[in-house]
N, C-alpha and C positions, 0 to 999 in steps of 0.2 A: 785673629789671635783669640782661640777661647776664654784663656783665663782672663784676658784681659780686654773683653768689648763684651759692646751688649747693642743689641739691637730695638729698636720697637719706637711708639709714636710717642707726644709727649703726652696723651692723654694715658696710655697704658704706664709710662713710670710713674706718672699723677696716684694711676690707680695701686699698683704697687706699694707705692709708698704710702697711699691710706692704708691697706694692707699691715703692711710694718709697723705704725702706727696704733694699730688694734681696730683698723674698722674691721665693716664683716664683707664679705664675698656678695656677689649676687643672688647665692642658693643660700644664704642666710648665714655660712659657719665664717671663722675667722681662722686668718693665716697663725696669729698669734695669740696666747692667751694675755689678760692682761698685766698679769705681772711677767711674763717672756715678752712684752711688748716693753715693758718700763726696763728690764734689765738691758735691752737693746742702748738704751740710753745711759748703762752706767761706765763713766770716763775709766779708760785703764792709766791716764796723766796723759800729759802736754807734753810733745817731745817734737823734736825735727825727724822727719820722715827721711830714714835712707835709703828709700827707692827713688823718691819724687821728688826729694829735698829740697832739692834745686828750683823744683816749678813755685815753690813757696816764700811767699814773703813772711813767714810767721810760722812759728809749730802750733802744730793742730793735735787736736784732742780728738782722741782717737774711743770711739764706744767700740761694739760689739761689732766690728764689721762695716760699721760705718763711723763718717767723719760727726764728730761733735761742731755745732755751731760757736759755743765757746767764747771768749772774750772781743775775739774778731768778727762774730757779727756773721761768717760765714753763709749761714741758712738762717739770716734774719736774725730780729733783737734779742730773740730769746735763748740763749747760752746751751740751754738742753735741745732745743733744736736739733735735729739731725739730716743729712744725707751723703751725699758723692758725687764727684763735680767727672767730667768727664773730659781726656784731649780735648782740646778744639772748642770748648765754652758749653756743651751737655752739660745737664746735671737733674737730681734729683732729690725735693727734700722732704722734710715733715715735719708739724710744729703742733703735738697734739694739745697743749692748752691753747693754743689761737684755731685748731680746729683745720689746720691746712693741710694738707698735700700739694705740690707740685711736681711736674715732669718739663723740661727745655730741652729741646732737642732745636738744631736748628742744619741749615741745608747750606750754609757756610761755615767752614770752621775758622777760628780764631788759634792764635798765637799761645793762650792760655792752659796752665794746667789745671789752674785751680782758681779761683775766684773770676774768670769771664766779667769786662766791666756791664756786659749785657743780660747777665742771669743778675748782678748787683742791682744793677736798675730795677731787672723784673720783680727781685723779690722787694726793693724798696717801693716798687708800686702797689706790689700785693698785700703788703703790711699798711703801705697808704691806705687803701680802699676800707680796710677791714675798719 
């Protein structure tokens, strides 16, 4: 389904999502500039999703394309936070004041549409460690 998959490892969403973010590439330029990388993060409100609605225990806050982390923690403690969680417990986030990127990809899928209790854990590890 094009509109709707994506492929790749979880190093490369990792890296993507620095990208989004406003890191720079390996040949030095960036995906984004930094104020197109902050407006990525500006909430359009909190509403219940009527595609996915269903797969959600909560309305999400919706940025640019991507899900806002928000009051539920989503992509970690920090609310501006961002990413997108994928069927089956995938996902992908970025927390430019904590400095992170992540990509989870995993080679079993789960029940989940959106918050995977195993991307939860991951990222309450990765905010552990920091």
């Amino acid at each position: 389904i094009p509109a709707a998959n994506g492929h790749g490892t979880a190093r490369g969403v990792a890296e993507l999502y620095g990208l989004l973010m406003g890191g720079r590439t390996p040949g030095g330029g960036g995906l984004l500039s930094p104020s197109a990388a902050e407006r990525v993060r500006e909430g359009q409100g909190s509403c219940r999703d009527l595609v996915l609605g269903a797969g959600f225990a909560h309305e999400t806050e919706i940025g640019l394309g991507l899900w806002l982390s928000g009051p539920n923690g989503s992509y970690g403690p920090n609310p501006r936070a961002f990413g997108h969680d994928g069927f089956g417990g995938s996902c992908g986030l970025a927390d430019p004041e904590a400095g992170v990127s992540m990509g989870y990809v995993m080679n079993r899928m789960g029940p989940h549409i959106a918050d995977d209790p195993r991307k939860k854990a991951l990222i309450d590890a990765v905010y552990g460690a920091l």
